[in-house]
C-alpha positions in Angstrom: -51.0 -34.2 -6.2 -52.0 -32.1 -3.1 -49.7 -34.6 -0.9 -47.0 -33.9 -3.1 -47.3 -30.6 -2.8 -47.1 -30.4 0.9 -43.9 -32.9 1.0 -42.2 -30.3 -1.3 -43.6 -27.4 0.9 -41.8 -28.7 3.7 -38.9 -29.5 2.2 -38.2 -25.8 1.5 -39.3 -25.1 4.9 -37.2 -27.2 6.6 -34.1 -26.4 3.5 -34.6 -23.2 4.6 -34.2 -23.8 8.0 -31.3 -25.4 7.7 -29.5 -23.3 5.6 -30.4 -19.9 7.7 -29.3 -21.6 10.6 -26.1 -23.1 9.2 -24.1 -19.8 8.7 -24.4 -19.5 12.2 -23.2 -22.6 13.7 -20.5 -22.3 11.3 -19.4 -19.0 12.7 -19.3 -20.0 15.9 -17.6 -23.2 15.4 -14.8 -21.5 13.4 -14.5 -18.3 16.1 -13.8 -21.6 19.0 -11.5 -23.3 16.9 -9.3 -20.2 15.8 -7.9 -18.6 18.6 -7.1 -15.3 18.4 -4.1 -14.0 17.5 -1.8 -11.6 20.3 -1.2 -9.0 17.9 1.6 -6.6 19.7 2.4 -8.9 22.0 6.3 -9.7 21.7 8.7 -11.1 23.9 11.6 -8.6 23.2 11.4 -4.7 22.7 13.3 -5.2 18.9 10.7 -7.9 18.1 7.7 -5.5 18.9 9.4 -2.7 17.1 9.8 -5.0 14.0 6.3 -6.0 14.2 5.2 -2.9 14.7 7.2 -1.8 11.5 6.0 -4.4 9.5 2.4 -3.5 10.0 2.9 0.3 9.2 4.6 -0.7 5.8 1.3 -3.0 5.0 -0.9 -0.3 6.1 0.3 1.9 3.9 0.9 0.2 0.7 -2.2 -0.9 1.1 -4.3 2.3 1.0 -6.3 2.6 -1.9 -5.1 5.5 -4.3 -1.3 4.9 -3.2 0.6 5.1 -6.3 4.0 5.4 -8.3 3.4 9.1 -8.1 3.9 9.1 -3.9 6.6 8.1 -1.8 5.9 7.4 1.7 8.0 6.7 4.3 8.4 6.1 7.8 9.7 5.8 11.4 9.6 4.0 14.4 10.6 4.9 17.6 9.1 2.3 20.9 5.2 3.3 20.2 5.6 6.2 18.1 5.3 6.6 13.9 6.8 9.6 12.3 5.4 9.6 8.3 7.6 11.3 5.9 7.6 11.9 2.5 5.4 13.4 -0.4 1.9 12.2 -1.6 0.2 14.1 -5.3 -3.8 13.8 -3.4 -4.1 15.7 -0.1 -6.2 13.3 0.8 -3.7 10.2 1.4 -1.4 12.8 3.6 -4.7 12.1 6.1 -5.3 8.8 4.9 -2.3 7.6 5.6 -2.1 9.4 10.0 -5.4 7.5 9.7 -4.5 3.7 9.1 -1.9 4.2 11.2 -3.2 5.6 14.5 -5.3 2.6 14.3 -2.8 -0.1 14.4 -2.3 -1.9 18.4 0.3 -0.9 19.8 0.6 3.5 18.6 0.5 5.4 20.8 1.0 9.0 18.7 1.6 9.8 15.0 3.9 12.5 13.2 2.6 13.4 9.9 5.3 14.9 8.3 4.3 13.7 4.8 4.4 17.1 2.1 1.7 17.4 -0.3 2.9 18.2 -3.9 1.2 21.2 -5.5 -1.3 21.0 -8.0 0.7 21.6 -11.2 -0.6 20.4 -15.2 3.0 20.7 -16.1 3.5 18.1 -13.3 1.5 15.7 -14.0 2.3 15.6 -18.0 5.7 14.9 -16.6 4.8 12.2 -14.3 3.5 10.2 -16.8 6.1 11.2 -19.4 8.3 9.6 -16.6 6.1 6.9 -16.1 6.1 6.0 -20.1 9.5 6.2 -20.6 10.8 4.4 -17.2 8.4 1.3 -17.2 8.0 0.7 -20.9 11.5 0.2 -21.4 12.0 -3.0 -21.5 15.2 -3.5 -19.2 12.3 -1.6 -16.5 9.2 -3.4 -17.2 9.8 -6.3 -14.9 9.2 -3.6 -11.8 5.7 -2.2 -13.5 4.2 -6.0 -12.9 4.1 -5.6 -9.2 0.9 -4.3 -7.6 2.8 -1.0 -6.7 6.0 -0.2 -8.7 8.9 -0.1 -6.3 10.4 2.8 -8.6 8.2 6.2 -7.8 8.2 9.3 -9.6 8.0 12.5 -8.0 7.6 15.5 -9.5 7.6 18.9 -7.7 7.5 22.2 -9.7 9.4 20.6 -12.9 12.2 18.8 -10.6 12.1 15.3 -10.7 12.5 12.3 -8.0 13.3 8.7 -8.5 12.3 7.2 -5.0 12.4 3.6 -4.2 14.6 0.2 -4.8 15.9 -1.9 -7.9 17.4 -5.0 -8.2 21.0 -3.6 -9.4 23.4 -0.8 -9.8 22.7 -0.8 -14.1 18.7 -0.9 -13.3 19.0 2.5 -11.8 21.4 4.0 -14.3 18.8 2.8 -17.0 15.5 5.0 -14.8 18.2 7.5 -14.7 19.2 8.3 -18.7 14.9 7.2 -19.3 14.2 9.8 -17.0 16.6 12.3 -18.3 15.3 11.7 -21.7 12.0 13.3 -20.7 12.0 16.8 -21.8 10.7 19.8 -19.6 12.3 18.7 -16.6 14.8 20.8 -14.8 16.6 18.5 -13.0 16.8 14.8 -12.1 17.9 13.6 -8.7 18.2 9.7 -8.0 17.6 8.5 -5.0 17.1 4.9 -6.1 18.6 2.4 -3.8 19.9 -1.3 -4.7 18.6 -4.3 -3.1 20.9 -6.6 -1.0 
């Protein structure tokens, strides 16, 4: 019994060992085996400038309370970003010149993004909007996407469409649901159509 004991003791011991030790050997292995990728480093000025682009447009989509109700947008000239556009939560306006200063190859950061006023009225139209745009069933394929390429912004009672649909009669269809919402002063749609 007492011998048996002991055996299992040292199983565990030596288990334990191995499995404490393990995570670390596979780390290493995996860090010589992958090499690095050369973020930034292109061979043409237009392939930096696309890479560079591409990484702004992931870094922003992917901040956390980015929603419908914001439309960002940017701009980039050789190592510089110029944000534009209008956020509903001061704090992605900061959020947002955050991400970005931190990606290789910036060098400076314009934050021209506006922050939309605090409004009740606003926000029971935003989601007036947001009902009657993506519950329409022509519209609904858009709301499946992890963020909606249609965006609602509302400023003071005037309404926004911002973003990109797949054809001409998917944008006439935000437009009339959009119209349709009452207490808006006016509509503009800047909705653009994929090629």
């Amino acid at each position: 019994m007492q011998r048996r004991l002991r055996t299992i003791s040292w199983l565990i011991l030596i288990l334990t060992g191995v499995l404490i030790a393990a995570p670390a050997t596979m780390k290493g292995n995996a860090s010589e085996k992958q090499p690095k990728p050369e973020l930034g480093i292109h061979r043409s000025p237009e392939q930096a400038r696309q890479w560079l682009e591409k990484e702004v447009r992931h870094e922003l989509v992917m901040l956390p309370y980015y929603s419908v109700f914001d439309n960002l947008a940017f701009k980039v000239e050789g190592d510089r970003v110029e944000l534009s556009g209008q956020v509903s939560r001061p704090t992605l306006k900061s959020d947002a010149e955050r991400v970005v200063k931190n990606i290789e190859g910036v060098q400076s950061v314009t934050n021209d993004i506006e922050v939309l006023p605090l409004s009740p009225n606003d926000d029971r139209i935003r989601l007036a909007v947001y009902r009657a745009i993506y519950g329409n069933t022509a519209l609904q394929q858009y709301g499946l996407r992890s963020v909606p390429p249609i965006h609602i912004i509302v400023k003071n009672g005037n309404l926004t469409l911002e973003g990109v649909v797949a054809n001409e009669m998917d944008k006439n269809i935000a437009n009339i649901q959009a119209r349709s919402v009452p207490g808006i002063f006016s509509v503009t749609n800047n909705l653009r159509v994929e090629k």
